[in-house]
N, C-alpha and C positions, 0 to 999 in steps of 0.2 A: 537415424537418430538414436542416440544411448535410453536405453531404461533407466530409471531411477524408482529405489525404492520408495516408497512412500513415505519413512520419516526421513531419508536423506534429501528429499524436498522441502519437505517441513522446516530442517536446521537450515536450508541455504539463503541467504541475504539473496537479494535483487542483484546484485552488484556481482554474486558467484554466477548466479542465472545466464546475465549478459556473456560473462569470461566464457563458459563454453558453447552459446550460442541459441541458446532457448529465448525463442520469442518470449518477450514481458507485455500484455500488457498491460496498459495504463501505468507504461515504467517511471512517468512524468511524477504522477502522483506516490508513485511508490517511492524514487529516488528524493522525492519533499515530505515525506515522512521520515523518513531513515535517514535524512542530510539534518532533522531537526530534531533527530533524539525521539520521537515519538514514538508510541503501543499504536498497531492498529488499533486495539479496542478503545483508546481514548478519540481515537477518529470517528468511528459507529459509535460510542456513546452519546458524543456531541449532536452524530445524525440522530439517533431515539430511535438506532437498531443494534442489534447484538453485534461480535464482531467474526460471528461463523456467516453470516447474512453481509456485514461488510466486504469480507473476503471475496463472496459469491460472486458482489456485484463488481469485483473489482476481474474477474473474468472476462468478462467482454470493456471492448472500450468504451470509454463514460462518455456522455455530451458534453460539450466546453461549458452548458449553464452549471450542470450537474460538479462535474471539476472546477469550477470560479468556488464554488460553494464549501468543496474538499479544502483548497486552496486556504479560504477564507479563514476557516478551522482550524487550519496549521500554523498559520501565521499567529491566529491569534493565542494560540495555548503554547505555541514558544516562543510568546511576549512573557505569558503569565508566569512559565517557570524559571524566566533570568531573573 
C-alpha cells in the first residue's frame, strides 16, 4: 500500500480515496455528506461535538441507530439550505 503524506490526505475527497483503493469507512455517510454540499463540522455541530471528535468517530464503522441519526441530519440541513 502507498504512503501518503499527511496533508495530501487531508486535501483528498472520499471519492479520490475510493479511485486508488483505500478502504473508507463509513463511506456511506461520507459519500451523503459530500453528495449534499455539506461541512463535516455542520454534521458534529448538529451532534453537540466538535468536528475533530466527529472525524474520529467516523473511523470505525458506525451502528445503523448511530448512522439513521447522521442520516437524519443531512437530510434535514439540505432541506434548509434550498
Amino acid at each position: 500500500m502507498k504512503l501518503y503524506h499527511k496533508c495530501e490526505i487531508m486535501s483528498t475527497t472520499t471519492a479520490n480515496f475510493m479511485k486508488v483503493g483505500i478502504i473508507v469507512k463509513n463511506k456511506d455517510v461520507r459519500v451523503a455528506i459530500e453528495s449534499a454540499n455539506l461541512k463535516y463540522w455542520q454534521i458534529a455541530q448538529e451532534l453537540g461535538c466538535t468536528d475533530g471528535n466527529f472525524s474520529r468517530k467516523l473511523r470505525k464503522e458506525l451502528p445503523p441507530e448511530e448512522k439513521r441519526k447522521i442520516f437524519d441530519i443531512i437530510e434535514r440541513l439540505s432541506k434548509v439550505g434550498k
